[in-house]
TORKOL-4160 file (C-alpha; in steps of 0.2 Angstrom, whole numbers, padded with zeros to 4 digits, m for minus):
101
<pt num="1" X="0006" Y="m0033" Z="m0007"/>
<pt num="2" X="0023" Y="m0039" Z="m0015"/>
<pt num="3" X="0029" Y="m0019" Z="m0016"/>
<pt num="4" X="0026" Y="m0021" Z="0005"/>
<pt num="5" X="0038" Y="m0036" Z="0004"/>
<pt num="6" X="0049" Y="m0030" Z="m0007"/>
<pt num="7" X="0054" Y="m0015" Z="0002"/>
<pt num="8" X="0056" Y="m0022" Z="0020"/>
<pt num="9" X="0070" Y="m0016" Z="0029"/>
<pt num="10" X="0071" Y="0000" Z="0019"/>
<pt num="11" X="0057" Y="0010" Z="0022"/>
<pt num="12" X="0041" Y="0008" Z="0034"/>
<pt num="13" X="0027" Y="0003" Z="0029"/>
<pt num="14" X="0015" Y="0017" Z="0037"/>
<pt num="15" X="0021" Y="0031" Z="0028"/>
<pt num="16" X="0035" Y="0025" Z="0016"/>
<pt num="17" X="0049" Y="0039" Z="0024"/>
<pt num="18" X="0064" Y="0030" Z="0029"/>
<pt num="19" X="0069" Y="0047" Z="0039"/>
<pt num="20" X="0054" Y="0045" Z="0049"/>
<pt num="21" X="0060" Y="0028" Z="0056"/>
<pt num="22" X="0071" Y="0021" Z="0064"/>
<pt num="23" X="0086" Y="0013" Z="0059"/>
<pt num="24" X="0098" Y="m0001" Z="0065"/>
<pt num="25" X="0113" Y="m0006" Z="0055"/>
<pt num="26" X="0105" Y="0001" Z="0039"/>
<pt num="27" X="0090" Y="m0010" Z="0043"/>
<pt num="28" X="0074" Y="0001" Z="0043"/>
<pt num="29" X="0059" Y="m0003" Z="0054"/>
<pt num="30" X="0044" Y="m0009" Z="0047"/>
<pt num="31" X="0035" Y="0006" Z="0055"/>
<pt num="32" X="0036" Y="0024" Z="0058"/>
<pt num="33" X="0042" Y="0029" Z="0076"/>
<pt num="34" X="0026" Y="0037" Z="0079"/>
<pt num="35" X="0018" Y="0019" Z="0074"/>
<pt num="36" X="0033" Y="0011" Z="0083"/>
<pt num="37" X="0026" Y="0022" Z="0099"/>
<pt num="38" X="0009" Y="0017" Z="0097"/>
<pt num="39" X="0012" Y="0000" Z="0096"/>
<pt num="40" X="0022" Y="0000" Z="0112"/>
<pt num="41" X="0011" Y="0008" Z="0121"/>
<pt num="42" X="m0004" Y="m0001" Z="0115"/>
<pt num="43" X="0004" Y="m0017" Z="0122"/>
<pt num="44" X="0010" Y="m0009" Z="0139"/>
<pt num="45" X="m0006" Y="m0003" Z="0143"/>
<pt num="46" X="m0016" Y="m0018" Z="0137"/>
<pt num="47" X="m0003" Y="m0028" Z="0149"/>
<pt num="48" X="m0006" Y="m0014" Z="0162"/>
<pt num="49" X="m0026" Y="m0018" Z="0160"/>
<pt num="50" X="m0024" Y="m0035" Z="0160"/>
<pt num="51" X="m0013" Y="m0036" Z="0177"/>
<pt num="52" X="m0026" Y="m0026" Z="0185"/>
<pt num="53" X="m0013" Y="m0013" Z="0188"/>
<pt num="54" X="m0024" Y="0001" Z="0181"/>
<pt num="55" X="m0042" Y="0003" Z="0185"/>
<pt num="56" X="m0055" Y="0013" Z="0174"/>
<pt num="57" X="m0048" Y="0028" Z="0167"/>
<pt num="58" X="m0056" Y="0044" Z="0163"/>
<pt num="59" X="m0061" Y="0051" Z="0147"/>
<pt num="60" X="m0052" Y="0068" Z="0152"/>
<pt num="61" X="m0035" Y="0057" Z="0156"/>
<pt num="62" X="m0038" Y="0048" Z="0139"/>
<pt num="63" X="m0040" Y="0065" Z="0128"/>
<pt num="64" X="m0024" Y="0072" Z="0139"/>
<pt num="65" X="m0013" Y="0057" Z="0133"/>
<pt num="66" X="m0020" Y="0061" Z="0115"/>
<pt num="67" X="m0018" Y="0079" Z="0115"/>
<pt num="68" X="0002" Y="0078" Z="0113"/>
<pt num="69" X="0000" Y="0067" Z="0097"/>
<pt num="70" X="m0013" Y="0079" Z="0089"/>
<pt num="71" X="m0001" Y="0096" Z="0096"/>
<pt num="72" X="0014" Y="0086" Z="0085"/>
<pt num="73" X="0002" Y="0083" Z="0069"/>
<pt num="74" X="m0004" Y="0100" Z="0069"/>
<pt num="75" X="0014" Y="0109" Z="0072"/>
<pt num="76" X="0020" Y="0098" Z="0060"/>
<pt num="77" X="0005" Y="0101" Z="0046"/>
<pt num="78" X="0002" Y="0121" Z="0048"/>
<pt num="79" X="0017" Y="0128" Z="0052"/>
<pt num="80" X="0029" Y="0117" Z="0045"/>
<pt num="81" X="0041" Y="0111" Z="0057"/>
<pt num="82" X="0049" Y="0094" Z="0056"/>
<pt num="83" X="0044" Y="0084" Z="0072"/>
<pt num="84" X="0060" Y="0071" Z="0078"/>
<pt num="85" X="0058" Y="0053" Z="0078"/>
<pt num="86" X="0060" Y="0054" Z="0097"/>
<pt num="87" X="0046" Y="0066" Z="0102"/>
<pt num="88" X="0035" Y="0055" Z="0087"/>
<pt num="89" X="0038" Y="0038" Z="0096"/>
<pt num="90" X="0035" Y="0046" Z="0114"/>
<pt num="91" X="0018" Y="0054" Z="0108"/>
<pt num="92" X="0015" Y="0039" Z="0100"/>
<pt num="93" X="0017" Y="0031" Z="0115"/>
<pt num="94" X="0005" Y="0040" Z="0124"/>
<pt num="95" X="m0008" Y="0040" Z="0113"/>
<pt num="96" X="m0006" Y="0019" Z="0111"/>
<pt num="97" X="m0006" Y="0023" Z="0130"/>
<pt num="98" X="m0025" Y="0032" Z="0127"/>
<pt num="99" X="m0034" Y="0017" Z="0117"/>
<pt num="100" X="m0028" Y="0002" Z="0129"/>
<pt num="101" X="m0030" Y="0007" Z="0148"/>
């Protein structure tokens, strides 16, 4: 646990690659931008929920907003290429979209 502590501000916690998030004024995020993604949209769609903006959604719209995030993983995993930090926080995002509405 002190290790966590110890590096905060200069890597993320996630994944531990400081070029996977993002960084203001040489201080890095505590989380990845995928992570960062997630969380945000997590929180919009539990606030979407919650506000009775958005009824019950389908499992086929739920595995659509997942797909991208899986697409990135698998690009990135079997053939190699580097994702950026902005399509990772905006297919985060969906997915964090996918578990809360």
């Amino acid at each position: 646990m002190a290790s966590i502590f110890e590096n905060f501000g200069r890597r993320p916690i996630c994944n531990l690659l400081p070029k996977r998030a993002f960084c203001i004024r040489g201080f890095v995020f505590p989380v990845c931008a995928r992570c960062t993604g997630l969380v945000i949209g997590a929180l919009m769609g539990g606030a979407f929920r919650a506000a009775g903006w958005v009824g019950a959604v389908a499992p086929e719209v739920r595995l659509a907003l997942v797909v991208p995030v899986l697409t990135d993983w698998l690009v990135q995993t079997v053939f190699g290429r580097e994702s950026t930090n902005f399509r990772r926080l905006i297919t985060g995002f969906l997915c964090g979209l996918a578990f809360c509405v």
